[in-house]
C-alpha positions, -999 to 999 in steps of 0.1 A, spaced: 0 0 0 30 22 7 38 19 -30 7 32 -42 5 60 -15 43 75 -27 27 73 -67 -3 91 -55 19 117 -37 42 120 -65 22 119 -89 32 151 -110 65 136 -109 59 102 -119 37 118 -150 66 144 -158 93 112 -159 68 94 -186 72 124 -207 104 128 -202 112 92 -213 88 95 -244 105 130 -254 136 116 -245 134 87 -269 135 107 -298 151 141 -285 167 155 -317 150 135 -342 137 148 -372 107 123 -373 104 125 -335 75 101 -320 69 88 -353 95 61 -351 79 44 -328 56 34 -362 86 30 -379 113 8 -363 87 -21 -360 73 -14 -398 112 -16 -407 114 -49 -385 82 -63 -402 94 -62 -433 131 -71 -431 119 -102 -415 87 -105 -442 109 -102 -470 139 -133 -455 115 -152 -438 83 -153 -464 101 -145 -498 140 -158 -493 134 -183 -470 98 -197 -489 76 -196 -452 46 -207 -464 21 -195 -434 -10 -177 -441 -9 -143 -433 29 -146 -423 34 -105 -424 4 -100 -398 18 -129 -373 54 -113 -376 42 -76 -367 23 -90 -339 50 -104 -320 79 -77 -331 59 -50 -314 48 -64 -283 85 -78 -279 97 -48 -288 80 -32 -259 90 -61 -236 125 -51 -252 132 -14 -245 117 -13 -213 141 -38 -203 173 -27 -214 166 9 -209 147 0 -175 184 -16 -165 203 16 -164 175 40 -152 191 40 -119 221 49 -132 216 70 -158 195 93 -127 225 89 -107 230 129 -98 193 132 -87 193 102 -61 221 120 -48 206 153 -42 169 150 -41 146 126 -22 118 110 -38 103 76 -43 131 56 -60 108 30 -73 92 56 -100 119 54 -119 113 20 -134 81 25 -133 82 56 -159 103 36 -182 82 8 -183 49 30 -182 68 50 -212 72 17 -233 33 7 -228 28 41 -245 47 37 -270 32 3 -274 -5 16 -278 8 43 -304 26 7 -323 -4 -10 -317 -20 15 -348 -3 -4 -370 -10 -36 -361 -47 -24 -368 -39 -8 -399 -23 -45 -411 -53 -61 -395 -79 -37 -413 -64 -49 -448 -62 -86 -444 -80 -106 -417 -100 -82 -404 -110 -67 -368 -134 -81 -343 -142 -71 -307 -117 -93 -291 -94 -68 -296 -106 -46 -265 -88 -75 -244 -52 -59 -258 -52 -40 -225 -56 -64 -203 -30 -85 -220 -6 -55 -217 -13 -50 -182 0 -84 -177 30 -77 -201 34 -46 -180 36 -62 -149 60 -92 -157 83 -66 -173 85 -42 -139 87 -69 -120 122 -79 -137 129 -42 -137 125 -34 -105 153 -61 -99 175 -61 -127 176 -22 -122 189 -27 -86 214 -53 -90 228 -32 -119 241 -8 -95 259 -37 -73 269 -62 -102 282 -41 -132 278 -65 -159 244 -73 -149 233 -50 -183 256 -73 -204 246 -105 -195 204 -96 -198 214 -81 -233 230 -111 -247 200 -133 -232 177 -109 -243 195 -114 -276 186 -151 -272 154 -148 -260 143 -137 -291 153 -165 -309 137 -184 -277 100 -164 -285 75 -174 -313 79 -143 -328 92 -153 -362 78 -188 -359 48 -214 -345 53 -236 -313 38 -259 -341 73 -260 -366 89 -273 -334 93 -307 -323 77 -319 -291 107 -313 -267 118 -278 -279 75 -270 -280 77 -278 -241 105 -257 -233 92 -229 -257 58 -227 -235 79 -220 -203 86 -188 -217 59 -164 -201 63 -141 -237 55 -172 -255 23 -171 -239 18 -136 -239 21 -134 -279 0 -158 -283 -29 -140 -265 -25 -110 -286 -23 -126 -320 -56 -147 -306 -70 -110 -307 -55 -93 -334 -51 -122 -358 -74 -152 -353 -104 -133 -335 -106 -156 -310 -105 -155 -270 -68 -163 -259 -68 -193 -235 -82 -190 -205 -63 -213 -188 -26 -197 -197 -36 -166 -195 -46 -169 -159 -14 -189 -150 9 -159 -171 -8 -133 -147 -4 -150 -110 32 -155 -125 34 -115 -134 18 -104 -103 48 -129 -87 75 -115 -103 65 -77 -101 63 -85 -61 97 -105 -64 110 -80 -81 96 -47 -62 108 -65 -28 143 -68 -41 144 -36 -54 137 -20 -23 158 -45 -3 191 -31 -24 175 5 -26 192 15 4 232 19 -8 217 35 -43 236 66 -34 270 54 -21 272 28 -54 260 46 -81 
C-alpha cells in the first residue's frame, strides 16, 4: 500500500518522468514520435521479405503474425534494457533530491506501454487490410497489463542489481539477444518438435504473444487457462522484483 501511497503523492513527478522518457526517446529526431511506427514497420518487413520470400515460409498471413510479435517484444525489449540503467543514468538526482526511488522504473516501463498503444495503430492498420477486426481486440489492455507487470517486476530487480553487479546490463542483453530466438515471434510452437514446444511454453512471452495474435489475428478468446497462470506468475514477479528492489534501494547513493 505504501507503494501506491508515494505514486499518488508523486504523482506530478511520476507523470513528468513518462514524458520525459517518451520526449527523451526521440530528442533531436527529425521524425520524432513517429519512429515508434517505424522501427517495428522496418522490422516487419526485413523479416517479411527473409523469412516469407528468401526463405519460402509458407504460413497464411505470415506478415500480420510477424508484426504481432515484433511490437509487443519490442515493448517487452526497450523497457528492459533501458529499465536496467535507469538507476544509473538518474544517478545525480538520487544523490541530491529525495523521492520515491521506485518511480523510476516505473516511468520507463509506463513510457514503453505508451509507445506500445501508439505501435499497436499499425497492427490495426495490417489487420484492417487482411484478416479483419473483431471485438476481441478490446482484451489488448488487459494482456498488456499483464505484459506490464512481468516486465516491472524484472525491472525493479535487474535495475537494482545493476548498480551492485556491473555487468548485470551485459549478461540480460546477450539473453535478451537469445530470447528472441527463444519467442514465437518469427515462428509457430507448431514448426517445433515436441521437446523444444515444451520448453518454448515455459517462456511467459510465448504465452503472452500468443494471447494477442488470438485478438489481433485469429479473433478468438486467448486461452483462458494460460492466461490466468501468465498473470499469478506476473503479479509474482513484479512482487519478487519490487521486494528486491527496495531490499538493495538502500546503498543506491553510495554505489551509483
Amino acid at each position: 500500500m505504501k507503494l501506491f501511497k508515494d505514486l499518488y503523492n508523486y504523482r506530478e513527478l511520476l507523470k513528468s518522468n513518462v514524458k520525459k522518457e517518451i520526449r527523451g526517446k526521440y530528442k533531436g529526431s527529425f521524425l520524432g514520435v513517429l519512429w515508434s511506427f517505424i522501427n517495428p514497420l522496418l522490422q516487419t518487413l526485413v523479416y517479411t521479405i527473409v523469412f516469407s520470400i528468401i526463405m519460402k515460409n509458407d504460413m497464411d498471413n505470415f506478415l500480420i503474425f510477424v508484426v504481432t510479435g515484433i511490437i509487443p517484444w519490442n515493448f517487452f525489449l526497450t523497457s528492459m534494457t533501458q529499465g536496467m540503467t535507469t538507476i544509473k543514468a538518474n544517478a545525480g538526482i538520487i544523490k541530491k533530491v529525495y523521492f520515491p526511488r521506485e518511480i523510476l522504473p516505473i516511468s520507463v516501463v509506463l513510457s514503453g506501454l505508451v509507445n506500445f498503444f501508439i505501435s499497436c495503430l499499425i497492427i490495426l492498420v495490417f489487420c484492417f487490410f487482411s484478416v479483419g477486426i473483431s471485438w476481441h481486440i478490446i482484451l489488448v489492455p488487459f494482456i498488456a497489463m499483464i505484459q506490464f507487470l512481468f516486465t516491472l517486476g524484472l525491472v525493479f530487480a535487474l535495475s537494482a542489481i545493476n548498480i551492485y553487479i556491473q555487468d548485470t546490463e551485459y549478461i540480460v542483453t546477450f539473453v535478451l539477444n537469445m530470447l528472441f530466438y527463444a519467442t514465437p515471434i518469427l515462428y509457430t510452437a507448431s514448426q517445433l518438435p515436441a521437446g523444444f514446444a515444451f520448453l518454448l511454453n515455459l517462456n511467459p512471452m510465448t504465452h503472452i504473444l500468443t494471447a494477442y495474435r488470438n485478438t489481433f489475428m485469429y479473433h478468438i478468446m486467448p486461452g483462458m487457462k494460460s492466461i490466468f497462470i501468465v498473470t499469478i506468475i506476473a503479479i509474482i514477479v513484479c512482487i519478487i522484483g519490487y521486494k528486491i528492489f527496495k531490499k538493495l534501494e538502500r546503498g543506491f547513493a553510495e554505489q551509483v
